[in-house]
C-alpha positions as a Python dict, from the first residue, in 0.01 Angstrom:
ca = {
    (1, 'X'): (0, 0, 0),
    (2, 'X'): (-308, 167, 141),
    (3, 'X'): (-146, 525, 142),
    (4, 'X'): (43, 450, -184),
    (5, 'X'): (-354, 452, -336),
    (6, 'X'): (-474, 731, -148),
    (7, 'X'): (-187, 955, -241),
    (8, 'X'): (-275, 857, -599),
    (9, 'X'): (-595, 945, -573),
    (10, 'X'): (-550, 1252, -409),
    (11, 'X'): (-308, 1366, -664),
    (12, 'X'): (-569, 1291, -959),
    (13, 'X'): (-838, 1485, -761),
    (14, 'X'): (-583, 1754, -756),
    (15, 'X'): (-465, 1771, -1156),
    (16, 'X'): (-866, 1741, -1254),
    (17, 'X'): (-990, 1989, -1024),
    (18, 'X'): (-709, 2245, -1202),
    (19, 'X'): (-864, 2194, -1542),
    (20, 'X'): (-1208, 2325, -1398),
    (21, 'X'): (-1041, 2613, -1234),
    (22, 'X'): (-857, 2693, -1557),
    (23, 'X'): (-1223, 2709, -1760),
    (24, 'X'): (-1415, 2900, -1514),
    (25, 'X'): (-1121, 3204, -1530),
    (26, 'X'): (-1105, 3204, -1913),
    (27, 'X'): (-1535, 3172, -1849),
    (28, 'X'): (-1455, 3486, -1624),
    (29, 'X'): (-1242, 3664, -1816),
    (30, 'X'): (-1424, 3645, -2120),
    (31, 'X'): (-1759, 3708, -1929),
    (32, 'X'): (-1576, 4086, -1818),
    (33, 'X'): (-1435, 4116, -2169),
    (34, 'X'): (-1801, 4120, -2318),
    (35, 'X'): (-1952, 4355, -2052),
    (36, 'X'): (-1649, 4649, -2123),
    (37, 'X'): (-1723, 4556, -2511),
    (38, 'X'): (-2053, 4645, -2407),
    (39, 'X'): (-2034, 4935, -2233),
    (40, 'X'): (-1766, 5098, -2487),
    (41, 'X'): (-2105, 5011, -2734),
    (42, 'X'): (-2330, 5186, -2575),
    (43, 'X'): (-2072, 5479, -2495),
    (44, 'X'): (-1998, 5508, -2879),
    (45, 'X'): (-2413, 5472, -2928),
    (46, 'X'): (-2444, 5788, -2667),
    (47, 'X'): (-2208, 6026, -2839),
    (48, 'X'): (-2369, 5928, -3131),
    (49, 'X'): (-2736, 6095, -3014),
    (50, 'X'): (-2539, 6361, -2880),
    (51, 'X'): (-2428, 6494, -3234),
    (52, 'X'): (-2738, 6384, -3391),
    (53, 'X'): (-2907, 6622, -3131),
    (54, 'X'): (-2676, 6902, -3201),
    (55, 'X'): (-2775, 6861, -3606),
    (56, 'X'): (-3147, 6849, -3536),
    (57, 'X'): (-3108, 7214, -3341),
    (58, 'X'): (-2902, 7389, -3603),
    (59, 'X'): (-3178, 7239, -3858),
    (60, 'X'): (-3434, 7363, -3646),
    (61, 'X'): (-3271, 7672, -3623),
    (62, 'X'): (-3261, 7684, -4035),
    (63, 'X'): (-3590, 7640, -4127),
    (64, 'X'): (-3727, 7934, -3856),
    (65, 'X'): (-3488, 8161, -3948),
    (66, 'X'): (-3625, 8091, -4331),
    (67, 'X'): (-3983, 8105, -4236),
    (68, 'X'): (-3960, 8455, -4036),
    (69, 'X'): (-3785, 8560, -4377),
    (70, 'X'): (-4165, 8455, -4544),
    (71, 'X'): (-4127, 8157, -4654),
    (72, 'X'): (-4415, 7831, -4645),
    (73, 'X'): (-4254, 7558, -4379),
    (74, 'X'): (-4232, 7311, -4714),
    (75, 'X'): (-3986, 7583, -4884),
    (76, 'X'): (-3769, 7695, -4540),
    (77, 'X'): (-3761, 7261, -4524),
    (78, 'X'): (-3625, 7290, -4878),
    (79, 'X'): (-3390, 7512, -4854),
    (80, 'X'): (-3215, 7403, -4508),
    (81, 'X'): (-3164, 7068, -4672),
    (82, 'X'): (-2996, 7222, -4899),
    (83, 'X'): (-3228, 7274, -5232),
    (84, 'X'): (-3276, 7627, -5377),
}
């Protein structure tokens, strides 16, 4: 009767401990989910100064071009954002 009980028990250990192990892989996968989520973020965010950076040199480029050609900084501004 003894080992009737124990193999019971054991059994129930067995089935309970599964649901844990179960949660912490879903924890896990979802845990390495967020960090590539992440990372493709800040990726996305990098490019993003990259072509900003690109814009601020042509601009750059704009308004000294303009001002060799004579021009006050506030009117080669002006101009390269597009006024008259």
């Amino acid at each position: 009767m003894t080992d009737e009980i124990t193999s019971k028990e054991t059994s129930s250990k067995k089935k309970s401990c599964g649901g844990k192990k179960n949660a912490m892989l879903a924890y896990g996968i979802i845990q390495i989910s967020a960090t590539v989520v992440s990372a493709i973020s800040l990726a996305a965010i990098a490019f993003g100064f990259c072509a900003v950076k690109q814009e601020s040199k042509a601009f750059n480029g704009c308004v000294e071009e303009v001002i060799a050609d004579g021009k006050t900084n506030a009117q080669a501004v002006r101009f390269c954002n597009g006024g008259n």
